[in-house]
PyMOL commands that place a pseudoatom at each C-alpha (Angstrom):
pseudoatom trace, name=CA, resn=UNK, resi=1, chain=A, elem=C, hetatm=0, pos=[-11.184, 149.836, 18.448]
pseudoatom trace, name=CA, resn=UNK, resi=2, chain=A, elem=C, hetatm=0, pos=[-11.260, 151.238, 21.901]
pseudoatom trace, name=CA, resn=UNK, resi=3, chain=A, elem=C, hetatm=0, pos=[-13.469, 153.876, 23.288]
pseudoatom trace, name=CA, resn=UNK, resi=4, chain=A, elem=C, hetatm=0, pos=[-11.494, 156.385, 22.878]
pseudoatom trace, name=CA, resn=UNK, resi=5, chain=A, elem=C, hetatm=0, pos=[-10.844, 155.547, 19.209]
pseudoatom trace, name=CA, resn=UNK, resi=6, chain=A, elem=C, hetatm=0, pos=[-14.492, 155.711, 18.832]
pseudoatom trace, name=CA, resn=UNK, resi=7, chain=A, elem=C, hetatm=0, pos=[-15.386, 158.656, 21.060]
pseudoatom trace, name=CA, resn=UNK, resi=8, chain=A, elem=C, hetatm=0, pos=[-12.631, 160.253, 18.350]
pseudoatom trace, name=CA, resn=UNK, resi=9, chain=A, elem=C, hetatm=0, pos=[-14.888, 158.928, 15.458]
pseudoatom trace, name=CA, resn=UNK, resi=10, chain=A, elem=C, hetatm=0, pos=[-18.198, 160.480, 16.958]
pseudoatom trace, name=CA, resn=UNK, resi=11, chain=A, elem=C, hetatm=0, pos=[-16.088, 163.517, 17.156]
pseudoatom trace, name=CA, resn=UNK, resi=12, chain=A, elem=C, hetatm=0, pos=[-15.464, 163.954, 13.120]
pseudoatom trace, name=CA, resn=UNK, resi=13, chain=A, elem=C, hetatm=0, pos=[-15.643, 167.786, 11.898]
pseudoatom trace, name=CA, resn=UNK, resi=14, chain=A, elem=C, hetatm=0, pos=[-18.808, 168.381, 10.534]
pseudoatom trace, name=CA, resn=UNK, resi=15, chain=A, elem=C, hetatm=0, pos=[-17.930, 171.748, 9.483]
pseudoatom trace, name=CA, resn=UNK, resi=16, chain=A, elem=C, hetatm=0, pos=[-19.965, 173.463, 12.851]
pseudoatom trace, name=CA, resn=UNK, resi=17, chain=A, elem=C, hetatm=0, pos=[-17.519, 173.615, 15.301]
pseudoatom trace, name=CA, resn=UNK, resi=18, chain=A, elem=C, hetatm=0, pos=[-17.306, 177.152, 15.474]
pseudoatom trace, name=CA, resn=UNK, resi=19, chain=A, elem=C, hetatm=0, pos=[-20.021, 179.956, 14.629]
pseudoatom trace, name=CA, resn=UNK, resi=20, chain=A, elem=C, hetatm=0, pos=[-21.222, 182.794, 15.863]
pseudoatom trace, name=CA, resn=UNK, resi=21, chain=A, elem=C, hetatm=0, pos=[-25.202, 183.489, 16.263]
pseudoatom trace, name=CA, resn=UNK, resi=22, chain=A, elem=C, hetatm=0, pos=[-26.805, 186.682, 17.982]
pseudoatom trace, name=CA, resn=UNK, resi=23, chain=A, elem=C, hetatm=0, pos=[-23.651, 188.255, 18.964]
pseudoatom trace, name=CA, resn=UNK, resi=24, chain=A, elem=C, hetatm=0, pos=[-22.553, 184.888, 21.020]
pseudoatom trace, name=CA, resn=UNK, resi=25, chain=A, elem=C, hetatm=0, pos=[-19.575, 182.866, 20.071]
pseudoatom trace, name=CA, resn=UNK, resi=26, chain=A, elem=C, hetatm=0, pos=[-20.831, 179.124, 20.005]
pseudoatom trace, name=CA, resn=UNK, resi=27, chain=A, elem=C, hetatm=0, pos=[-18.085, 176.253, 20.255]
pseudoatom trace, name=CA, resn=UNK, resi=28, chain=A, elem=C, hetatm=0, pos=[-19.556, 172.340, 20.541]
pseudoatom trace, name=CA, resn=UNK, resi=29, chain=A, elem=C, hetatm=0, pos=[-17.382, 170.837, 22.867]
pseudoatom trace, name=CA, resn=UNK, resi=30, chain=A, elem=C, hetatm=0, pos=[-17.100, 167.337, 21.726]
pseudoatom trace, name=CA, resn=UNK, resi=31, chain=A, elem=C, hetatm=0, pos=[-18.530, 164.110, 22.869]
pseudoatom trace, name=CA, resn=UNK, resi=32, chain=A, elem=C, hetatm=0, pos=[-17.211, 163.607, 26.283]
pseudoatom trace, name=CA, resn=UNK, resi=33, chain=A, elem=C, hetatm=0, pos=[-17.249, 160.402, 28.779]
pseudoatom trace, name=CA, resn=UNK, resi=34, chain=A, elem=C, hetatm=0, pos=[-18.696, 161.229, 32.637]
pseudoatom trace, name=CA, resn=UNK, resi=35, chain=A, elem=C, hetatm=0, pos=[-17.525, 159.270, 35.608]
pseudoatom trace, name=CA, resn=UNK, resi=36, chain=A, elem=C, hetatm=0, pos=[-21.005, 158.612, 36.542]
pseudoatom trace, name=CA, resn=UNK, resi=37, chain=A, elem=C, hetatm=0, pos=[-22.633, 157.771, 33.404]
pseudoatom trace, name=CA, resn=UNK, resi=38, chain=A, elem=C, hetatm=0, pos=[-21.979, 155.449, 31.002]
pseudoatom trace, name=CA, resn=UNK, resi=39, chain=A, elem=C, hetatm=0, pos=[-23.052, 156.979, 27.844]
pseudoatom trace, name=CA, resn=UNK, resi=40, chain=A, elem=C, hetatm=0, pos=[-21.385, 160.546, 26.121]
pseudoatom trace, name=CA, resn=UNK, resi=41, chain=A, elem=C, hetatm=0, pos=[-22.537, 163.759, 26.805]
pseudoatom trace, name=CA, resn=UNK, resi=42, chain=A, elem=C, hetatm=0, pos=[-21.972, 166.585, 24.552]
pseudoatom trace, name=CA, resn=UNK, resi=43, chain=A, elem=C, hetatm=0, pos=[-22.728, 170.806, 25.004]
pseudoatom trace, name=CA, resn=UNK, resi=44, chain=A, elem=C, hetatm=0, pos=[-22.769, 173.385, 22.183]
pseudoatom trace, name=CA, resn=UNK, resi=45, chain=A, elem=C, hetatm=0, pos=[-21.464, 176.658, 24.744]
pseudoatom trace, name=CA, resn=UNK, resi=46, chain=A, elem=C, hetatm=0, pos=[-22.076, 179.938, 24.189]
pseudoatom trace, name=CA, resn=UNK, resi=47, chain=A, elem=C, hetatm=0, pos=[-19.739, 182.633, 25.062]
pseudoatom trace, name=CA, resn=UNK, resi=48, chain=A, elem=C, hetatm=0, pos=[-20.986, 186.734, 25.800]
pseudoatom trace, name=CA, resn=UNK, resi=49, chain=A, elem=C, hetatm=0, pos=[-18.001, 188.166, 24.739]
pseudoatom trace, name=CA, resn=UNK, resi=50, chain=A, elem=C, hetatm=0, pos=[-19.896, 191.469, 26.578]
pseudoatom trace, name=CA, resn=UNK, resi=51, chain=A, elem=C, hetatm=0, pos=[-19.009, 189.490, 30.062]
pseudoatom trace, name=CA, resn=UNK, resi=52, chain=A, elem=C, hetatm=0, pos=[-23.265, 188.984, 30.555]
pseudoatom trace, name=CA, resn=UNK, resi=53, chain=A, elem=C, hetatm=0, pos=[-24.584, 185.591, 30.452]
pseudoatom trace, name=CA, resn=UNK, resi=54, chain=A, elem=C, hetatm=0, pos=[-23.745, 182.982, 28.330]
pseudoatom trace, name=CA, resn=UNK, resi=55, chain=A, elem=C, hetatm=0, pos=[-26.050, 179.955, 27.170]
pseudoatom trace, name=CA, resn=UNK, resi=56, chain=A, elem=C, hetatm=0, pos=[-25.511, 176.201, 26.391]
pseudoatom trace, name=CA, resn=UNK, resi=57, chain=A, elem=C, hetatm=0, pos=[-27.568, 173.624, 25.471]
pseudoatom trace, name=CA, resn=UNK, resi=58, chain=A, elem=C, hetatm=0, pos=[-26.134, 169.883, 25.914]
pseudoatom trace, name=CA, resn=UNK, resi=59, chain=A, elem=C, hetatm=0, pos=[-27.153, 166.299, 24.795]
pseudoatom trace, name=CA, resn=UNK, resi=60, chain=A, elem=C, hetatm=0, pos=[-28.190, 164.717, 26.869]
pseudoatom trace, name=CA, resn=UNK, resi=61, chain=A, elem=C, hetatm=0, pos=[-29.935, 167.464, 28.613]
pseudoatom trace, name=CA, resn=UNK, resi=62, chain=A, elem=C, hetatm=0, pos=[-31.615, 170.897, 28.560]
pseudoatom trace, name=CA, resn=UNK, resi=63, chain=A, elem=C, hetatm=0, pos=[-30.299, 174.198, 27.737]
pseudoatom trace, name=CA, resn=UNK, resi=64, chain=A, elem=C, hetatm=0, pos=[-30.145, 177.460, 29.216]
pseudoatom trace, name=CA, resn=UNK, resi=65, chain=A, elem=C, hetatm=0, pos=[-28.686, 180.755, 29.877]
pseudoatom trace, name=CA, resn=UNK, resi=66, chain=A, elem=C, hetatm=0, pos=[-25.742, 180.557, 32.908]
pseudoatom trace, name=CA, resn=UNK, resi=67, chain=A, elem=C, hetatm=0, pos=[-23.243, 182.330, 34.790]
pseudoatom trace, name=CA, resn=UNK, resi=68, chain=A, elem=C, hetatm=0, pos=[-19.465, 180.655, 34.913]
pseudoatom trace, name=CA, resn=UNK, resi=69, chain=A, elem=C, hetatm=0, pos=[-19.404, 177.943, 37.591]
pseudoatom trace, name=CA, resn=UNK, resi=70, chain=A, elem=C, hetatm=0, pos=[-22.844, 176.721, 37.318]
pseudoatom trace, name=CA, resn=UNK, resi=71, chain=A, elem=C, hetatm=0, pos=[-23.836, 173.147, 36.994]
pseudoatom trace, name=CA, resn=UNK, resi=72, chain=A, elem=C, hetatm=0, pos=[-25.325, 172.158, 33.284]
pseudoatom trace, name=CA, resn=UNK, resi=73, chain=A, elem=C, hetatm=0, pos=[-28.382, 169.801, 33.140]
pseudoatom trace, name=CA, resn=UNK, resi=74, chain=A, elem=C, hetatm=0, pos=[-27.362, 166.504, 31.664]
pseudoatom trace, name=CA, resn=UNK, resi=75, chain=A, elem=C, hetatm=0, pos=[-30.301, 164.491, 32.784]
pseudoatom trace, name=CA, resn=UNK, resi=76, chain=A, elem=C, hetatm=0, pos=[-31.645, 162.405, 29.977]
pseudoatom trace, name=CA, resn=UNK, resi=77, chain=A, elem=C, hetatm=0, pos=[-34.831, 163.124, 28.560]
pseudoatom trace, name=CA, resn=UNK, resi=78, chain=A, elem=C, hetatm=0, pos=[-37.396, 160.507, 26.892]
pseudoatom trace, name=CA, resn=UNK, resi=79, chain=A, elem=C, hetatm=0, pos=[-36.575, 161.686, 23.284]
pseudoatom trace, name=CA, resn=UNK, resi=80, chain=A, elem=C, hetatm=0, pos=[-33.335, 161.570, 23.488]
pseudoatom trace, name=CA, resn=UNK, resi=81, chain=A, elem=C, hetatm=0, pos=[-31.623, 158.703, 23.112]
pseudoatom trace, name=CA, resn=UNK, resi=82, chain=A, elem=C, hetatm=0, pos=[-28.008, 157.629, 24.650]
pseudoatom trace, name=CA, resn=UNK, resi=83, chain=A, elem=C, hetatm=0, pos=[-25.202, 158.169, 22.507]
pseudoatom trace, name=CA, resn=UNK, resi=84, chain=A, elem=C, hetatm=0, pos=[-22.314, 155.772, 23.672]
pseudoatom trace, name=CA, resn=UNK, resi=85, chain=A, elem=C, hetatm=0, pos=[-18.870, 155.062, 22.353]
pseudoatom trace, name=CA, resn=UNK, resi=86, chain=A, elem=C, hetatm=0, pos=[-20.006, 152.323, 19.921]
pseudoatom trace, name=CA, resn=UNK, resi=87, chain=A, elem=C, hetatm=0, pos=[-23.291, 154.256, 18.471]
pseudoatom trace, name=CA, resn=UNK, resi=88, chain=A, elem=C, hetatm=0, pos=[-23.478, 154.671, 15.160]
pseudoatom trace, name=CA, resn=UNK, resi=89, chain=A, elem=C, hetatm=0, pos=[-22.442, 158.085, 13.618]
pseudoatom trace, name=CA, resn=UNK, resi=90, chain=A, elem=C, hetatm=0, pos=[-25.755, 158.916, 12.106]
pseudoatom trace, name=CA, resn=UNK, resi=91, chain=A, elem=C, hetatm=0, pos=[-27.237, 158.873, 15.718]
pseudoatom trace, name=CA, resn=UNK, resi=92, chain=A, elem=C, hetatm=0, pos=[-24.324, 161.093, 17.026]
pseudoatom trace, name=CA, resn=UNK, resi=93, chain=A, elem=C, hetatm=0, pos=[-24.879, 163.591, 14.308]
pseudoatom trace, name=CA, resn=UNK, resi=94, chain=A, elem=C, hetatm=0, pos=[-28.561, 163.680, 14.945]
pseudoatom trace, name=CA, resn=UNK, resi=95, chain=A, elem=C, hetatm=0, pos=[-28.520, 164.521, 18.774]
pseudoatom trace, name=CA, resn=UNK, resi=96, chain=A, elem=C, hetatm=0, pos=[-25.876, 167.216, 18.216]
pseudoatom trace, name=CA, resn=UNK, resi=97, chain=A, elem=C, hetatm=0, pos=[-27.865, 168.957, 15.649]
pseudoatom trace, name=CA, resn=UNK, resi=98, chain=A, elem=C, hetatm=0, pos=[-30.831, 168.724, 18.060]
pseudoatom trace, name=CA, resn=UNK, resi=99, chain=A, elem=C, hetatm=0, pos=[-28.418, 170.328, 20.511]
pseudoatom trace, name=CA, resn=UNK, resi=100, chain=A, elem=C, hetatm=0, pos=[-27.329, 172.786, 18.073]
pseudoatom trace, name=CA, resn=UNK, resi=101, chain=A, elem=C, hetatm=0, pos=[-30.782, 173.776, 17.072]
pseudoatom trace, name=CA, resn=UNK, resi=102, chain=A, elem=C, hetatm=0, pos=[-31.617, 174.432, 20.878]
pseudoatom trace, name=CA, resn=UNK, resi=103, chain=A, elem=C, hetatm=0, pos=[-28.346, 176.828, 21.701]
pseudoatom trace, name=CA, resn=UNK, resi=104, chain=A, elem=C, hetatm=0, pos=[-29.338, 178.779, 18.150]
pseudoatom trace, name=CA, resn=UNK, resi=105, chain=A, elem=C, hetatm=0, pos=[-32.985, 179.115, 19.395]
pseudoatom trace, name=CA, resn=UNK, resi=106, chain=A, elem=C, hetatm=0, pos=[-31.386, 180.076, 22.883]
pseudoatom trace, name=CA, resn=UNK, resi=107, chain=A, elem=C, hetatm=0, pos=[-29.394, 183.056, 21.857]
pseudoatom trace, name=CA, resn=UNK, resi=108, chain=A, elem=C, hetatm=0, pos=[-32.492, 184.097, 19.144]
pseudoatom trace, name=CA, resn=UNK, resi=109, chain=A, elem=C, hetatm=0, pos=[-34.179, 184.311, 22.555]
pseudoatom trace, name=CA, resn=UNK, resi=110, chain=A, elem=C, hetatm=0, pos=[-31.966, 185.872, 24.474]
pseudoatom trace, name=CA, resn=UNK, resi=111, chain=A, elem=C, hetatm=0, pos=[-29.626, 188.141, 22.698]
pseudoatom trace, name=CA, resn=UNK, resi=112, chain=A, elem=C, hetatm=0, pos=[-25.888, 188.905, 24.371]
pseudoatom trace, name=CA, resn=UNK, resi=113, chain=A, elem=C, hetatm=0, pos=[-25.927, 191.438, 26.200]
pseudoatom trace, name=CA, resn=UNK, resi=114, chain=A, elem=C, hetatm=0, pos=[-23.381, 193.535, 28.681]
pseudoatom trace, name=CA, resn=UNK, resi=115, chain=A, elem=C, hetatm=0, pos=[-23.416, 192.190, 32.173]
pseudoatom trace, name=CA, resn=UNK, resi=116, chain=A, elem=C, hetatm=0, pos=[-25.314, 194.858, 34.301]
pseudoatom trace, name=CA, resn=UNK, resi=117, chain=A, elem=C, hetatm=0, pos=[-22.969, 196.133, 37.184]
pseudoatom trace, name=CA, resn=UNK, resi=118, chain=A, elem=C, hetatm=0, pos=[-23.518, 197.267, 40.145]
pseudoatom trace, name=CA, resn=UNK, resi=119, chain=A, elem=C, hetatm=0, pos=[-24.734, 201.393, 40.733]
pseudoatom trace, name=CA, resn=UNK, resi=120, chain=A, elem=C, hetatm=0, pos=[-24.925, 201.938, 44.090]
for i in range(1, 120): cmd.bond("trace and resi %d" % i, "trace and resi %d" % (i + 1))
show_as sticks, trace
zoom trace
């Protein structure tokens, strides 16, 4: 297999895709390869459908709440461990729940809200 067959295995449906949490609409986004790395990185985003901020949390990485066109940590940290094309599918599952469990304690956090405008 190549590494794209298995960055397509890592990527198997495990039924939380898609959900909604907190009034956010959370999408994972897939394992992904980076130019610069050689291991997969992975985000669960959040979308504000009330235009104010919206959240992610990735694996490798942190999480946090952002504004469109900002720059999402990736760095590793020393619990996670590298998920790379030929990693075993039990790991890959693992580190996107931990992902998953960090965007859902995000938005429990930090509830969507309406983006403030301006009132001059």
């Amino acid at each position: 297999m190549n590494d794209t067959q298995l960055i397509e295995n890592l990527n198997m449906s495990t039924g939380d895709e898609d959900f909604r949490a907190n009034g956010y609409l959370i999408r994972w986004t897939g394992w992904k390869s980076h130019a610069e790395t050689y291991h997969l990185i992975g985000q669960y985003v959040a979308i504000n459908p009330l235009g104010g901020a919206h959240a992610y949390a990735s694996y490798p990485g942190g999480e946090s709440l952002y504004q469109f066109g900002q720059v999402f940590d990736v760095a590793v940290r020393a619990d996670q461990p590298i998920i790379i094309a030929g990693s075993p599918a039990l790991e890959a599952i693992r580190a996107r729940k931990s992902a998953r469990e960090r965007i859902v304690a995000l938005c429990k956090n930090h509830p969507a809200k309406a983006k403030q405008g301006n009132h001059d």
